[in-house]
N, C-alpha and C positions, 0 to 999 in steps of 0.2 A: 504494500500500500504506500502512496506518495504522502510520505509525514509532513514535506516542506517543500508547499507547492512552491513558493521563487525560487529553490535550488533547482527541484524539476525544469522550470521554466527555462533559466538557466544552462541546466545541462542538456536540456531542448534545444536548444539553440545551437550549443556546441555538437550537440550530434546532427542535424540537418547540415550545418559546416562538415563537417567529416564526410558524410554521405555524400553531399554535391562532391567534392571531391573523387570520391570513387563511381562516381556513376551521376553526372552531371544533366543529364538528357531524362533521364527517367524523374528526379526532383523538377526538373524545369515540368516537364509533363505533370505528374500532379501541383506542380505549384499553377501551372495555367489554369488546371480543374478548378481548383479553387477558387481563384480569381474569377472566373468566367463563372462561377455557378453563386459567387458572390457579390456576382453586379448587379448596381440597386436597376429596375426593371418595375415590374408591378409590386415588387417589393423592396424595403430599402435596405441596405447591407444590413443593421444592425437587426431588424429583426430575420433576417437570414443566418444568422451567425446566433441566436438565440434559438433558431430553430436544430441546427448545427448541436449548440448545446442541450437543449431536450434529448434529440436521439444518441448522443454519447451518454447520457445519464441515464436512458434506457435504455441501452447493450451494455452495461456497466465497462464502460471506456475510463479510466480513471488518468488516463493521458490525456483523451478529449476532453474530457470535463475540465480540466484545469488551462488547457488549449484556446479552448472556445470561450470557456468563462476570461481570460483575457481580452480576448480579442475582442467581443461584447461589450467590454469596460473600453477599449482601443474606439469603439465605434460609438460609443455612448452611453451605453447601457448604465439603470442604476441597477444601484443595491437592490433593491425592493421587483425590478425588471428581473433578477438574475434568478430571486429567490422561485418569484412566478414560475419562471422557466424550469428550475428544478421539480417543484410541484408537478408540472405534466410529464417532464422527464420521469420523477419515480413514478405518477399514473401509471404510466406506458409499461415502466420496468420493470413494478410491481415488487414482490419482498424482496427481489434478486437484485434491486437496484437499491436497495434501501442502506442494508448495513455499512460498508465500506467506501460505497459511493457517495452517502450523505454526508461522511465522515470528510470526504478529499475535500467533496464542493465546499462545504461551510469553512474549512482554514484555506481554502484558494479566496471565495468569497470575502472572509476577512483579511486577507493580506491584500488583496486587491482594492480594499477602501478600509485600511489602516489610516489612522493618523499620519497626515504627510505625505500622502502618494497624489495629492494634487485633485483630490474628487470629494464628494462627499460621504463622512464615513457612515 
């Protein structure tokens, strides 16, 4: 389980660097995916990227939860949008999204509008 989701974030980062490296064409391609499947259209990034975050938090993604729950905050998202979002994520997930996954989201959640990160906490 991810105890400290900014380390994760962090070492996220450092491993998508390593990975382009070894296989530069294949990151480019899903980083296109993404971008393309996250362009505001009849919908606008942020709640694209909240939807992004429901369905990692019902397949119990404890990478995407903490992935998405950033980039959400990146796009605007508040506190009170993210918690929402979780809500229908465990719906979906049901008990299997509950335990471990409730655990990651709420300390991503809170490091992500701690005191001093520039949002509201």
């Amino acid at each position: 389980m991810i105890e400290d989701p900014k380390k994760f974030l962090d070492g996220f980062q450092d491993a998508v660097a390593r990975f382009s490296k070894a296989d530069k064409e294949i990151l480019k391609a899903f980083t296109n995916l993404n971008e393309t499947a996250l362009q505001p259209g009849a919908l606008d990034r942020k709640t694209k990227t909240l939807m992004c975050l429901a369905i990692g938090i019902a397949n119990g993604s404890e990478y995407c939860l903490a992935a998405r729950a950033a980039q959400a905050k990146e796009a605007g998202a508040t506190r009170e949008e993210l918690l929402e979002t979780a809500a229908v994520g465990l719906l979906m997930g049901g008990s299997l999204a509950f335990g471990p996954i409730l655990t990651v989201f709420m300390n991503t959640i809170d490091m992500l509008f701690s005191e001093g990160s520039g949002k509201q906490p």
